[in-house]
C-alpha positions as CSV (number, residue, x, y, z in Angstrom):
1,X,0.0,0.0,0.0
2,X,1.7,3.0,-1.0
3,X,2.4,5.7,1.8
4,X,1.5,9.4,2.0
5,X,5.0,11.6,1.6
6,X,5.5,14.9,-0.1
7,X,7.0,15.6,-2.8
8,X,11.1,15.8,-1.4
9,X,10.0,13.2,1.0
10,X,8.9,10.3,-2.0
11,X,11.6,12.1,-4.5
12,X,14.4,11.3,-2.0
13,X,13.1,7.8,-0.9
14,X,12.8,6.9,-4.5
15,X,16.8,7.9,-5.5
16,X,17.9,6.1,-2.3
17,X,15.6,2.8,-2.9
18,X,17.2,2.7,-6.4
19,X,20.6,3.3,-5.4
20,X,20.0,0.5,-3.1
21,X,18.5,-1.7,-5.3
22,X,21.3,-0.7,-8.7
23,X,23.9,-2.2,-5.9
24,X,22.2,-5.7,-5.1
25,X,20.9,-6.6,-8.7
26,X,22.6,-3.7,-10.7
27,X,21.0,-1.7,-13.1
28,X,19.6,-3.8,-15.8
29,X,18.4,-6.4,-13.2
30,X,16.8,-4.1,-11.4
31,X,13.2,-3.7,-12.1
32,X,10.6,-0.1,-12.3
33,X,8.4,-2.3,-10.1
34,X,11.0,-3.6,-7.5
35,X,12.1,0.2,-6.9
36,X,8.0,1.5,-6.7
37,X,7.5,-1.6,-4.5
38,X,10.6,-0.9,-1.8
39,X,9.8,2.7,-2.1
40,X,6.2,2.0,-1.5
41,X,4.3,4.1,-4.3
42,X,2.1,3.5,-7.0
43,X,4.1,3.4,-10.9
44,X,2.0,6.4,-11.3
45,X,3.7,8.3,-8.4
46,X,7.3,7.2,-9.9
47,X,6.5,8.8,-13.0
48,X,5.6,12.1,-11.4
49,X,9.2,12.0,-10.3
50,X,11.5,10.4,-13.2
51,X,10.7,9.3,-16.5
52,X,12.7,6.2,-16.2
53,X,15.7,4.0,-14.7
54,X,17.9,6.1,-17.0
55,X,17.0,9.1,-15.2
56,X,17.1,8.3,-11.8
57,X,20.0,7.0,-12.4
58,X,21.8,9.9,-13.8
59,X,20.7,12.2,-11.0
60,X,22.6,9.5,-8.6
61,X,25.6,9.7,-9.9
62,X,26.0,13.4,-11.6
63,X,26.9,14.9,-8.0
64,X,30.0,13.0,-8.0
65,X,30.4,13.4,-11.4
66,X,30.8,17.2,-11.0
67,X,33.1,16.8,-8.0
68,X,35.2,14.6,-10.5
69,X,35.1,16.9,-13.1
70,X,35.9,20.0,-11.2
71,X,38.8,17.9,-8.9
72,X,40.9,17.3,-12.2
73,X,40.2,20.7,-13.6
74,X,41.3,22.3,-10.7
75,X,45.0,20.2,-10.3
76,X,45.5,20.4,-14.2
77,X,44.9,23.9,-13.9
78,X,47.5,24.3,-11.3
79,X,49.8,21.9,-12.8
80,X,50.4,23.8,-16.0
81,X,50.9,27.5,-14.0
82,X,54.8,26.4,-13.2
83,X,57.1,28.6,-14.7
84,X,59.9,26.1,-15.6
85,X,60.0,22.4,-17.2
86,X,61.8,21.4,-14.5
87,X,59.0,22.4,-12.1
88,X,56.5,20.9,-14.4
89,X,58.6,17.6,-13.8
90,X,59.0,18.2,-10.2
91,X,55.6,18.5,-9.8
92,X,54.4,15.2,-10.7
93,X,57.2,13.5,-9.9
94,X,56.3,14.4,-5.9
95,X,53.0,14.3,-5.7
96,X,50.1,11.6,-6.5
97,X,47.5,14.2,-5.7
98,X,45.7,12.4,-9.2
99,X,44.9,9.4,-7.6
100,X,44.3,10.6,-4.1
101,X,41.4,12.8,-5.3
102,X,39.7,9.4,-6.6
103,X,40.7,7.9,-3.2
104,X,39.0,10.5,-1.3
105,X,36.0,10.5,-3.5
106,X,35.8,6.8,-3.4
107,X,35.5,6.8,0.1
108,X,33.3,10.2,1.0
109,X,30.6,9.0,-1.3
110,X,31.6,5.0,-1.2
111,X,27.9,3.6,-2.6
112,X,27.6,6.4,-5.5
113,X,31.1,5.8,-6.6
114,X,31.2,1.7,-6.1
115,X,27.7,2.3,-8.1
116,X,29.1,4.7,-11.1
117,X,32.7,2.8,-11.6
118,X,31.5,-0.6,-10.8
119,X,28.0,-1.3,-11.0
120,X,26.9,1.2,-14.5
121,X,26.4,-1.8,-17.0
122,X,23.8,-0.8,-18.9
123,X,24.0,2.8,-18.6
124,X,25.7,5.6,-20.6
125,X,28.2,5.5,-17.7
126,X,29.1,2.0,-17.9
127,X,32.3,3.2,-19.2
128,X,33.8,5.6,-16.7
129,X,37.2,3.8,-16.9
130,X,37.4,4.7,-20.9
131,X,36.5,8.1,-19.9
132,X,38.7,9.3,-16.6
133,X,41.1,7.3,-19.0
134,X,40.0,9.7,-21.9
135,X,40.9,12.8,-19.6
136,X,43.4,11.7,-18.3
137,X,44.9,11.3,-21.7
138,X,44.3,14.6,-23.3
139,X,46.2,16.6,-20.3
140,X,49.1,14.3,-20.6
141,X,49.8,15.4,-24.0
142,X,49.2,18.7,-23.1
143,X,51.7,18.3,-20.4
144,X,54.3,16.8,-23.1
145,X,54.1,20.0,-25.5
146,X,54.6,22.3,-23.0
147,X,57.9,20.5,-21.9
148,X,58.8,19.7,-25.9
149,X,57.1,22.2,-27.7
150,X,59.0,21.3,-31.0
151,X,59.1,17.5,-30.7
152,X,56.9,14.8,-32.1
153,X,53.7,14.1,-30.4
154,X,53.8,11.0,-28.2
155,X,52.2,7.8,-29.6
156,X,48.6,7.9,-28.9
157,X,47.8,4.5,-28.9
158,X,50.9,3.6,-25.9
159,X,49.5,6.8,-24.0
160,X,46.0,5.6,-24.0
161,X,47.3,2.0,-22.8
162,X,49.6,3.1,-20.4
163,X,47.1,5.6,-19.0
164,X,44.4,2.9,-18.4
165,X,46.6,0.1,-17.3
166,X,47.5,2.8,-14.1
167,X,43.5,3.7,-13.6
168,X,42.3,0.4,-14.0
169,X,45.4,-0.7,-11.2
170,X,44.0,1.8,-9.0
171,X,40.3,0.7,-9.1
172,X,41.6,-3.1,-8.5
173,X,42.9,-1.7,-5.6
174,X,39.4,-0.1,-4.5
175,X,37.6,-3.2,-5.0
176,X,39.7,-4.4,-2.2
177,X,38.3,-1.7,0.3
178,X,41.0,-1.4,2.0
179,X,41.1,1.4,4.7
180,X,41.5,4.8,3.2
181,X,45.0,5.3,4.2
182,X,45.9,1.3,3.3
183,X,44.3,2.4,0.0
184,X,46.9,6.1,-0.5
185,X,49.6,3.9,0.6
186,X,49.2,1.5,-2.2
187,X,48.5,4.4,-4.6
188,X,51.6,6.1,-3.9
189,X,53.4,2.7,-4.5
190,X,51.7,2.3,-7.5
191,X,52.5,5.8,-8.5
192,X,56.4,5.3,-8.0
193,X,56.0,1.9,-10.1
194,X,55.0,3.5,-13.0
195,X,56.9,6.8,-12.5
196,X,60.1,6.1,-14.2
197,X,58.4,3.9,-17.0
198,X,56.4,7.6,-17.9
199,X,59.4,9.5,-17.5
200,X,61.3,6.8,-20.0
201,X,58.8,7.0,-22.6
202,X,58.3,10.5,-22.6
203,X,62.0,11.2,-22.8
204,X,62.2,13.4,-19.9
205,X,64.8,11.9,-17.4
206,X,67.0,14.7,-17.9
207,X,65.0,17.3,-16.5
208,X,63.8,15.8,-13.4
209,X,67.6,16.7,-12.2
């Protein structure tokens, strides 16, 4: 029998039900009716609120989204305001501040993320690896032609797979739900891994000195 709420009352039991419900079955599985029947309204009342899965889904996961988004914009942005190459260098070479803002999303909103990077099949999203990967891959090119303006670009295709071999590392580590800092511990490891195999490739050894 469905319950009398308001309007922000049902909206907000309907986006936590189906967050719920997207993490047990995920999102294909799960079913309009399963979500109107643990949210206890009619089908009616759901479509007052969303038009379908698709949507409810979206509005889920964009808040992180954003925070994503605006995360990497912010440390490209102050990546590329160093005045030297060397300090360019310097910069990544200390820091793994990349991977920590994933680590501290990941765990400051732990069901929405597990849900957008692990549990998206059948969404538009269901590729968030390809697309962090994507961004991820744009900047770093960027951050090759301002340290060799007049060289060849780097190969696209090694970029793209060396890019998504480090993401897809550091979600396998997620998975594992370690403790936050177990998890930055293991990301900086990671990060000192792969940092000379970057610096090899991208011919820059010489100005990390």
């Amino acid at each position: 029998m469905a319950i009398t709420r308001n309007y922000e009352e049902t909206h907000k039991k309907l986006l936590d039900v189906s967050l719920k419900n997207f993490l047990e079955s995920g999102f294909e599985q799960t079913k309009l009716r399963q979500i109107c029947r643990d949210a206890e309204v009619t089908t009616g009342a759901f479509y007052k609120h969303f038009k379908n899965k698709e949507e409810i889904f979206e509005e889920i996961v964009m808040p992180l989204i954003i925070k994503l988004k605006e995360a990497y914009q912010n440390r490209y942005t102050d990546f590329f305001e160093f005045n030297t190459k060397q300090d360019v260098v310097k910069k990544w070479a200390d820091n793994n501040d990349e991977m920590y803002v994933f680590i501290d999303l990941f765990y400051d909103n732990y069901d929405v993320f597990t849900l957008l990077f692990f549990n998206a099949q059948g969404t538009k999203y269901e590729n968030m690896l390809e697309k962090v990967t994507q961004y991820s891959e744009e900047n770093t090119h960027k951050f090759y032609k301002v340290l060799f303006p007049n060289s060849e670009p780097l190969n696209k295709e090694k970029v793209h797979f060396y890019t998504y071999a480090y993401f897809a590392a550091m979600l396998d580590v997620l998975r594992h739900q370690f403790s936050r800092e177990k998890t930055k511990e293991l990301s900086t490891d990671l990060h000192d891994f792969v940092l000379p195999g970057w610096f090899n490739f991208m011919n820059i050894k010489s100005l990390a000195n």
